[in-house]
Structures are given as structure tokens and as C-alpha cells.
C-alpha positions in Angstrom: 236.9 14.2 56.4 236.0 11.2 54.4 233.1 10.1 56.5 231.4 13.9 56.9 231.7 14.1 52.9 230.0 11.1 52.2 227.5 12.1 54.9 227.2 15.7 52.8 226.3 14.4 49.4 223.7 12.0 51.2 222.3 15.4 52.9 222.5 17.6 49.8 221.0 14.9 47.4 218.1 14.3 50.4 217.7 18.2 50.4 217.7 18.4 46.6 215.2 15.5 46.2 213.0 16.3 49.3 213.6 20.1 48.9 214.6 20.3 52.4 216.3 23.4 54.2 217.1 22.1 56.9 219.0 18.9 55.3 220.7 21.7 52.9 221.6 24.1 56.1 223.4 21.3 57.9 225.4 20.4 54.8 226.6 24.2 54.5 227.7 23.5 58.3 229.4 20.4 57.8 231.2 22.3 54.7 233.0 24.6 57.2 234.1 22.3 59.2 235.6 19.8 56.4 237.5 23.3 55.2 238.7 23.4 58.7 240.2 19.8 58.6 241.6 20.1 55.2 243.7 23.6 56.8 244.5 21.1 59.9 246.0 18.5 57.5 247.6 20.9 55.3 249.4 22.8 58.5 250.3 19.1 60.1 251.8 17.8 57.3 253.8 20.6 56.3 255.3 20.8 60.3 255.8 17.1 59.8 257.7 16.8 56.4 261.7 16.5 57.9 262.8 15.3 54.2 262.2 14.6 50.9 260.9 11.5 51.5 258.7 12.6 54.2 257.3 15.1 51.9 256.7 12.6 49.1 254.7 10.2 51.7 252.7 12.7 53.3 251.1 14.2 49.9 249.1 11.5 49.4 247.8 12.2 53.3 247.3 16.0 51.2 245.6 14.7 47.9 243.0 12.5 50.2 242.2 15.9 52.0 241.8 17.8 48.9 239.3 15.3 47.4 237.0 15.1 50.3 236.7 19.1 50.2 236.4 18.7 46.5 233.3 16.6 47.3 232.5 18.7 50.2 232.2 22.0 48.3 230.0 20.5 45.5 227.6 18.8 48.0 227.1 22.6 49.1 226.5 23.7 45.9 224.0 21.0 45.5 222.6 22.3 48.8 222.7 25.6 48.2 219.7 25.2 45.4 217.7 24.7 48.0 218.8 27.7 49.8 218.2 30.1 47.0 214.5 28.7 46.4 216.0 27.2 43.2 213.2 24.8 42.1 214.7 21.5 40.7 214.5 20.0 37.4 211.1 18.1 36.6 212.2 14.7 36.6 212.9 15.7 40.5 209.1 17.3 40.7 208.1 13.8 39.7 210.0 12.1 42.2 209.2 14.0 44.8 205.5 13.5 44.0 205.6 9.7 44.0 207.8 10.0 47.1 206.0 10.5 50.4 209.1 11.0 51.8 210.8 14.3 53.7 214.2 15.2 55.2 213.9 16.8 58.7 216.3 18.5 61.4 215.2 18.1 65.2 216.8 18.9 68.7 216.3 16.6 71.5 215.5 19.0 74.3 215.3 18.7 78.0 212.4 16.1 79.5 212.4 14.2 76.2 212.1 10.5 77.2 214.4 10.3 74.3 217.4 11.2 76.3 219.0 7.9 77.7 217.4 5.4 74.7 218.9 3.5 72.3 217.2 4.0 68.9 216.8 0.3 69.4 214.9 0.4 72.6 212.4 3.2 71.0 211.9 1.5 67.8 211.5 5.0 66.9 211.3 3.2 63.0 208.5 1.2 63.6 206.7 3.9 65.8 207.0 7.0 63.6 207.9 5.6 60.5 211.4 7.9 60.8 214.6 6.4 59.8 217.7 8.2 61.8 220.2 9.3 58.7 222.8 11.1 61.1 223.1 12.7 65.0 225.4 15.8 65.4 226.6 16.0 69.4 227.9 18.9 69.6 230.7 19.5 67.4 230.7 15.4 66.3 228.5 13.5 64.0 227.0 10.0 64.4 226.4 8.9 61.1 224.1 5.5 60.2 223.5 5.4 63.7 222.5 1.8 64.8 220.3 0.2 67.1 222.7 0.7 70.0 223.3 4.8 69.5 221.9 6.1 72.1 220.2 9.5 72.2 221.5 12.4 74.3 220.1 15.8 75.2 220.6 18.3 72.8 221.3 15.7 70.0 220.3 17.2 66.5 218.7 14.3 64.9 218.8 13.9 60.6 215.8 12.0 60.2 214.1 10.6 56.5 210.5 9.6 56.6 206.9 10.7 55.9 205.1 14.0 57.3 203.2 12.4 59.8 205.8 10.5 61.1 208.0 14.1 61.1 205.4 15.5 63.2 205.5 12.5 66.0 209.7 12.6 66.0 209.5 16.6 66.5 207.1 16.4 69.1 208.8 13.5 71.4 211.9 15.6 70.8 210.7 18.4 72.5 208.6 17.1 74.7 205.1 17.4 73.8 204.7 13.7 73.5 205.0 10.5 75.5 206.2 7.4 73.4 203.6 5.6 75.6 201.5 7.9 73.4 202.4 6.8 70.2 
């Protein structure tokens, strides 16, 4: 739980600053499932607690749940500015004007030559100019992925760069590109 919320207020601010729907749809995803954990917790600990003292140890297990929804449910609200078209405050417009910089959201699909590399084998950085922020697999998330996370069919990949770098990632993704062509 601690790990996706961090993860969420990096997405919403990235959405925020880069006004990026698809940054701000994966944190309203994420939200759901940190709501589902903090249930999970709650439900365990209360099955757990034998005793007083039992009781007494696991709330701080409780309190450490409730925080990371706490910052769970205000990254969404960050997020959800985005969502309703909300423009952000000017100081943001001038940021994002200095800033070449955009949040995307891509799937790997079939016959990428992604699939099977290491994101340090593709030096998809140096090629594209796109820095990998997070990787959701199915149900999981890969978060600061390093040099030796390797990329998987149907990987969703959270990637921070520049527009023409967005446009290489999203067509090696889904196929429409050879990284011999890049």
C-alpha cells in the first residue's frame, strides 16, 4: 500500500503538471485497489486480534493502512482535475510551457521486439528520450523499474519524456516499429 501511494502522488502530480489523462486514469485505478488493501488489512487484523494486547499491536498495522489511503484518495483528487478538464493554476501553465515534457500510458502488444528485453538491453532512454516511471503486469506494478526489468507482453508502460520520443515508445509497443529503426 505504501509503495502504490507513493507511486499515485508521482502519477497525479505528473498528470497535473503535464495535464495527462492517461497518468490521471491509472491513478483512479490504483486508488481502488489501495481501498481494497486497506479492507484486506482491516478484515486480517481484526480475525487476528486474540487479546488486548494483540489488538494494541496490530493498530499501528491499521493506522499505516489508513494513511496510505489517506494519501491515496488525495492523489485521486489531484488526478481527477485532470479528468474534469479542470485547467490548472498559471504558475502550472508556465511550467508546462518551459517543460517539453509529457506523461504517457502504452501497452506492449504482441510482435513488439519489446517483449523479452531488459530496459537495459533497449536503452529505450537513450533511443527515445522516454524515461520508464512504472509497469503494471497484470494486477502488479513495477515501479522505478531498473535496467534489469524486463518487458513482457501486455505490460502497460508509465513513461515521462518529450512528444517525439512518445511517438517512437507507442509505436515499438505496438509494433509498427523496429528498434533497428530508431
Amino acid at each position: 500500500m505504501k509503495n502504490l501511494s507513493e507511486l499515485m502522488v508521482d502519477l497525479a502530480y505528473s498528470a497535473l503538471l503535464f495535464n495527462s489523462r492517461d497518468a490521471a486514469e491509472e491513478v483512479k485505478k490504483l486508488e481502488n485497489k489501495v481501498n481494497r488493501l486497506n479492507y484486506e488489512i482491516k478484515k486480517e487484523s481484526l480475525l487476528a486480534a486474540r487479546s488486548v494486547e494483540d489488538a494494541e499491536e496490530l493498530t499501528a498495522l491499521l493506522e499505516v493502512g489508513q494513511a496510505a489511503e489517506s494519501i491515496a484518495d488525495a492523489a485521486k483528487d489531484i488526478a481527477e482535475l485532470v479528468l474534469k478538464g479542470i485547467k490548472p493554476h498559471p504558475v502550472f501553465k508556465m511550467v508546462m510551457e518551459e517543460s517539453d515534457e509529457i506523461i504517457m500510458r502504452v501497452t506492449i502488444e504482441e510482435g513488439s521486439e519489446l517483449i523479452g528485453k531488459s530496459l537495459g538491453e533497449i536503452l529505450l532512454g537513450t533511443r527515445t528520450g522516454m524515461r520508464i516511471i512504472a509497469i503494471r503486469r497484470g494486477e502488479s506494478w513495477i515501479y522505478g523499474p531498473d535496467r534489469n526489468t524486463v518487458l513482457a507482453e501486455e505490460d502497460t508502460l508509465i513513461a515521462k519524456g518529450n512528444e517525439a520520443g512518445a511517438e517512437l515508445l507507442r509505436k515499438l509497443a505496438k509494433n509498427e516499429m523496429s528498434l533497428d529503426e530508431l
